[in-house]
C-alpha positions as CSV (number, residue, x, y, z in Angstrom):
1,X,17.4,9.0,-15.8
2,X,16.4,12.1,-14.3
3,X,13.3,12.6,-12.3
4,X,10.9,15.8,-13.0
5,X,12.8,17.3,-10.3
6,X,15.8,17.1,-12.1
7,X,17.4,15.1,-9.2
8,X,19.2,11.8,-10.5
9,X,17.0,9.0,-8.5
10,X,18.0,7.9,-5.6
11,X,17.8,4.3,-6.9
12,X,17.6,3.6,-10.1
13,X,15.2,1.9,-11.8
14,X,16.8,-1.8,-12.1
15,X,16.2,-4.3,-15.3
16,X,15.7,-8.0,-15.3
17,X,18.9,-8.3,-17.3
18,X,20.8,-6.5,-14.5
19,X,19.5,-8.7,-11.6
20,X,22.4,-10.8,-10.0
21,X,22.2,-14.5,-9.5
22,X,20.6,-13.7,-5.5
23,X,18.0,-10.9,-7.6
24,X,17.0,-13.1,-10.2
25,X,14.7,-15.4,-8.4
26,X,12.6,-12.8,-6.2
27,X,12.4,-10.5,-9.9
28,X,11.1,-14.3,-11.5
29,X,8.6,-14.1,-9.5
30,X,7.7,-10.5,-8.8
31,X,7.4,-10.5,-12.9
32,X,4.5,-13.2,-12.5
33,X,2.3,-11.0,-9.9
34,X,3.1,-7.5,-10.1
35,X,1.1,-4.9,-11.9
36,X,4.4,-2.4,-12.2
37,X,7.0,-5.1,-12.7
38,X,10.1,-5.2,-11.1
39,X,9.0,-1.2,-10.5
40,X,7.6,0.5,-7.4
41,X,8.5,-1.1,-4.0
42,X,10.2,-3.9,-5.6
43,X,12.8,-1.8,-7.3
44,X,14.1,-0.9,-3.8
45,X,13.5,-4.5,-1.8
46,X,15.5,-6.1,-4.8
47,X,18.5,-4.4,-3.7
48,X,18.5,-6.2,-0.5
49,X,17.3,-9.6,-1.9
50,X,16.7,-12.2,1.5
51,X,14.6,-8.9,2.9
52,X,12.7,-9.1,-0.4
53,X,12.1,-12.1,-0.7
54,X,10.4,-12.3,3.0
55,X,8.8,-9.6,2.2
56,X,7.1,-10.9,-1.3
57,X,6.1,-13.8,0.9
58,X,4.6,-11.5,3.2
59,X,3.0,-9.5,0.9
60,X,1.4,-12.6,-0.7
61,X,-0.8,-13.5,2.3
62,X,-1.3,-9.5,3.3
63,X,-2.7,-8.9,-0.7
64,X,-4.0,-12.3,-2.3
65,X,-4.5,-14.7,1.2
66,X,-5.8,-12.0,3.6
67,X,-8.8,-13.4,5.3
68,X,-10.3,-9.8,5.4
69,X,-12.3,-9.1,2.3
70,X,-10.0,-7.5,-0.9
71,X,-12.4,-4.1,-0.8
72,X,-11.8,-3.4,3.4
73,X,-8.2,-4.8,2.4
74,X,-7.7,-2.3,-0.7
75,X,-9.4,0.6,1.7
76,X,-6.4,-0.5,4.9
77,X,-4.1,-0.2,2.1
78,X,-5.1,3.4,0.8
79,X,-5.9,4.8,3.8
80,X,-1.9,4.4,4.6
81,X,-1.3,5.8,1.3
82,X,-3.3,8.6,1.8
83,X,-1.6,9.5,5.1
84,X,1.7,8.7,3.9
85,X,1.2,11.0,0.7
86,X,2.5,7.6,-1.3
87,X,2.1,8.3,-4.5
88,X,2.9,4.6,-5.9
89,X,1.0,3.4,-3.1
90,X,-1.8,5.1,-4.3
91,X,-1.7,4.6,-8.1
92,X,-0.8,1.1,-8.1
93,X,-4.0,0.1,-5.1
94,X,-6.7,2.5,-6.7
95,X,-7.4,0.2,-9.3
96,X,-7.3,-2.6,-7.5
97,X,-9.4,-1.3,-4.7
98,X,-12.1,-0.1,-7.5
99,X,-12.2,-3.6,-9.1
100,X,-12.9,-5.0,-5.8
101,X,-15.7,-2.8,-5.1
102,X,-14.7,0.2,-2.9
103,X,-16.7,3.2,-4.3
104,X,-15.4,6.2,-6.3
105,X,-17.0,8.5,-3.5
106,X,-15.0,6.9,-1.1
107,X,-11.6,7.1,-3.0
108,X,-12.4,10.4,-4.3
109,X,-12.9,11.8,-0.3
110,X,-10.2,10.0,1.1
111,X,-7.7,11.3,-1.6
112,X,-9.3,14.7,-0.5
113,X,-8.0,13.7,3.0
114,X,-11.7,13.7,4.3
115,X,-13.3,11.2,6.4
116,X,-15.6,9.4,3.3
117,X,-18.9,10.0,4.5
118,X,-21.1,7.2,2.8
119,X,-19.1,3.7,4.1
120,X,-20.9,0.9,4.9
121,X,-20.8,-0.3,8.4
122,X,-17.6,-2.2,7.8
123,X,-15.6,0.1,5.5
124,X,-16.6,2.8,8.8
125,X,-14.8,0.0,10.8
126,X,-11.8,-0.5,8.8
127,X,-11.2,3.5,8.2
128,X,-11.6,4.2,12.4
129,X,-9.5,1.1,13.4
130,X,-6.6,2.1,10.9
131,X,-6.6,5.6,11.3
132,X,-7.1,5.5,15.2
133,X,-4.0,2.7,15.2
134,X,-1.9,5.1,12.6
135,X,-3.2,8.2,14.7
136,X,-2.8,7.4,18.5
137,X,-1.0,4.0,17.9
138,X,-3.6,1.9,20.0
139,X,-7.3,1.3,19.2
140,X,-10.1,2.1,21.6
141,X,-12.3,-0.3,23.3
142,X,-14.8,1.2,21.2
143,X,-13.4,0.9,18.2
144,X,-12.1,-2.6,18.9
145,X,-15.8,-3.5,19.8
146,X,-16.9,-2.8,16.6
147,X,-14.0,-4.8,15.0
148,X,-15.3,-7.8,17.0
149,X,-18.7,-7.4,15.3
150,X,-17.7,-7.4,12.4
151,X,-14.6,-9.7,12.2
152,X,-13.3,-12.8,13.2
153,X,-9.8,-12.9,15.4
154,X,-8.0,-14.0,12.3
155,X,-9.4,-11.0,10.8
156,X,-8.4,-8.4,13.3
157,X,-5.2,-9.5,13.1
158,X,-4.2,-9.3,9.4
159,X,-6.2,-5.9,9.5
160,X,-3.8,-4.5,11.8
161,X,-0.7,-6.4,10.1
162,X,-1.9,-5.2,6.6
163,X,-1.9,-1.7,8.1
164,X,1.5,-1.8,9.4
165,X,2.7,-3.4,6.1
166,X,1.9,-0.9,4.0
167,X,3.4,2.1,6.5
168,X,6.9,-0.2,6.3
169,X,6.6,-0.1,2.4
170,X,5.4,3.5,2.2
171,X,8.3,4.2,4.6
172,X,10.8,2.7,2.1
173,X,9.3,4.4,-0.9
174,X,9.6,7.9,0.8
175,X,13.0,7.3,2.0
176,X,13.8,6.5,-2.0
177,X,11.6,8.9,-3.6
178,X,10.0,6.5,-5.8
179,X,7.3,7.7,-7.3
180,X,4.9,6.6,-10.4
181,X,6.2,5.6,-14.0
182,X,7.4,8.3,-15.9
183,X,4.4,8.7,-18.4
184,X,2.1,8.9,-15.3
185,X,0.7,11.6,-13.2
186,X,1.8,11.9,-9.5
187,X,-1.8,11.4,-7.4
188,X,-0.6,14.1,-5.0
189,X,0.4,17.5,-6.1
190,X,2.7,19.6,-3.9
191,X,1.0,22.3,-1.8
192,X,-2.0,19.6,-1.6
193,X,-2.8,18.9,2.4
């Protein structure tokens, strides 16, 4: 299948019936959680199966186990999207960040690639901390201040690691050009900053 460049993809998109017998059980179970199926990141991380499978483990505690709340979580996990121009990134964790209570002011600006101006105190936290570790790959004493008023250790910690996460996957999509299901629109148009 071509892509609406006209490019053959880079990896094609794989089936459950076409899963080998190391596959099958990280596709089992990405079936039971995943809102795209065996499609987006997990297309790609099925092809090297003991890196997926760490990696579904991973992504388990960084998405469902997290002990920072889902709406800061959603918001770590967009604000890499946005940066990264990932356009499953994006489509797939909109949703899931509006369900969870981020506001459509917020999503709307950050797609913009503005700094949302009406956050609560910690949604202000969680866009400095990830865009200042992102930016200038530390976070200031301010900054981690802040972070310390608001969170626990624990909390800090899976911000940051949630953050990092989602630039690895983001990473692999890019170097794939995956992008959203076929009968969807791309988030991020070309020529768009």
């Amino acid at each position: 299948m071509q892509s609406t460049s006209g490019k053959l993809p880079r990896f094609p998109q794989l089936t459950l019936e076409q899963l080998n017998a190391a596959q099958k059980p990280l596709g089992d179970q990405v079936m039971k959680v995943s809102s795209v199926g065996i499609g987006g990141p997990y297309n790609l991380l099925l092809r090297s199966p003991v890196l997926g499978q760490r990696l579904f483990d991973l992504f388990d505690y960084l998405r469902w186990k997290t002990s920072v709340p889902t709406r800061l979580n959603e918001f770590a996990i967009l604000i890499i999207g946005r940066q990264w121009r990932s356009q499953v990134e994006w489509f797939a964790h909109v949703p899931i960040a509006t369900k969870a209570g981020l506001s459509a002011d917020i999503i709307a600006e950050l797609k913009a690639n503005k700094r949302p101006s009406k956050m609560a105190e910690d949604e202000a936290l969680v866009y400095d901390f990830v865009t200042e570790l992102t930016n200038t790959y530390k976070v200031s004493d301010e900054t981690f201040a802040r972070a310390r008023a608001i969170f626990n250790d624990q909390q800090i910690v899976d911000l940051a690691a949630v953050a990092g996460n989602y630039v690895m996957v983001a990473m692999i999509l890019a170097m794939a050009e995956q992008t959203v299901p076929p009968d969807k629109e791309e988030p991020f148009k070309a020529g768009e900053a």
